[in-house]
C-alpha positions as CSV (number, residue, x, y, z in Angstrom):
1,X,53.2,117.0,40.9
2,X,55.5,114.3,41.8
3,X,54.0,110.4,41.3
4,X,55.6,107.6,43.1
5,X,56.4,103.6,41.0
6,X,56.5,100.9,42.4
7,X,59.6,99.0,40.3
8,X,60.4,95.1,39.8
9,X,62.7,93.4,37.8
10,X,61.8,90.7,36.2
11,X,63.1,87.3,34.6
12,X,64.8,88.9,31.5
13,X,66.2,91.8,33.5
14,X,63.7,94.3,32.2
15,X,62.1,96.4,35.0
16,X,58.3,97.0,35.2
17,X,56.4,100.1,36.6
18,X,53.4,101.4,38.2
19,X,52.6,104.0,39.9
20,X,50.8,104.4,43.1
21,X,48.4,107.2,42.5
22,X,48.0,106.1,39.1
23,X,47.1,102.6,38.8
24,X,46.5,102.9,35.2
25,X,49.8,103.7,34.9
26,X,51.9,100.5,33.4
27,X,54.7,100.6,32.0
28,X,58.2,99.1,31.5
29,X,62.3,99.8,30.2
30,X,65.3,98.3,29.7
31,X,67.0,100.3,32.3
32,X,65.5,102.4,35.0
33,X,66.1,105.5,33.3
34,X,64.0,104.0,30.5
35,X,61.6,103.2,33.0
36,X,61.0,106.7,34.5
37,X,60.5,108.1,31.0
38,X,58.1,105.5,29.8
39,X,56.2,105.7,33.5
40,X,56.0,109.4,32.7
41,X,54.7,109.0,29.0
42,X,51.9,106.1,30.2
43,X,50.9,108.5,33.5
44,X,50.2,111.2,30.7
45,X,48.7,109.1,28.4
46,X,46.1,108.0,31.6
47,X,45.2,111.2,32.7
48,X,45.0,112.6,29.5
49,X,41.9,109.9,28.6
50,X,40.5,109.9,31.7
51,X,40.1,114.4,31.5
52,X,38.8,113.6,28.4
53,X,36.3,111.1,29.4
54,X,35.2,113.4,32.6
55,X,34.5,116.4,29.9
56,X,32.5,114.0,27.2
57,X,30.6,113.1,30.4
58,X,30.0,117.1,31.0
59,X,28.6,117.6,27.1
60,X,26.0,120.2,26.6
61,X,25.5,120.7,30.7
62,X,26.6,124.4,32.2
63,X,29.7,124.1,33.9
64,X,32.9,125.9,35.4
65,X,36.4,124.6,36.4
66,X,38.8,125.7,39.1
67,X,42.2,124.4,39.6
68,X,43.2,123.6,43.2
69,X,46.8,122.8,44.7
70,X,47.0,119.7,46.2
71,X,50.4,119.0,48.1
């Protein structure tokens, strides 16, 4: 899935990140390269916590998945 950032530059030149379906998702880099990977890293990091957070929710009740494509 792609994500979309929303980029500023600030004061000291650095550029700050985050991203739109992702709020979460705050990050920042030297250079916008830097950026992209760090955006990608910290969008990771979020929904990484927050899948684990739905399945602690989930403990001990009967349950199935099923992926879905969203485009």
């Amino acid at each position: 899935m792609d994500y979309t950032i929303i980029v500023q530059k600030n004061e000291n030149g650095w550029y700050t990140g985050q991203c739109e379906q992702v709020p979460e998702a705050i990050s920042q880099g030297a250079t916008l390269e830097e950026l992209k990977e760090n955006m990608a890293d910290a969008i990771k990091l979020v929904l990484d916590y927050k899948k684990e957070e739905t399945r602690k929710s989930y403990i001990g009740q009967k349950i199935f998945r099923r992926r879905i494509a969203v485009l």
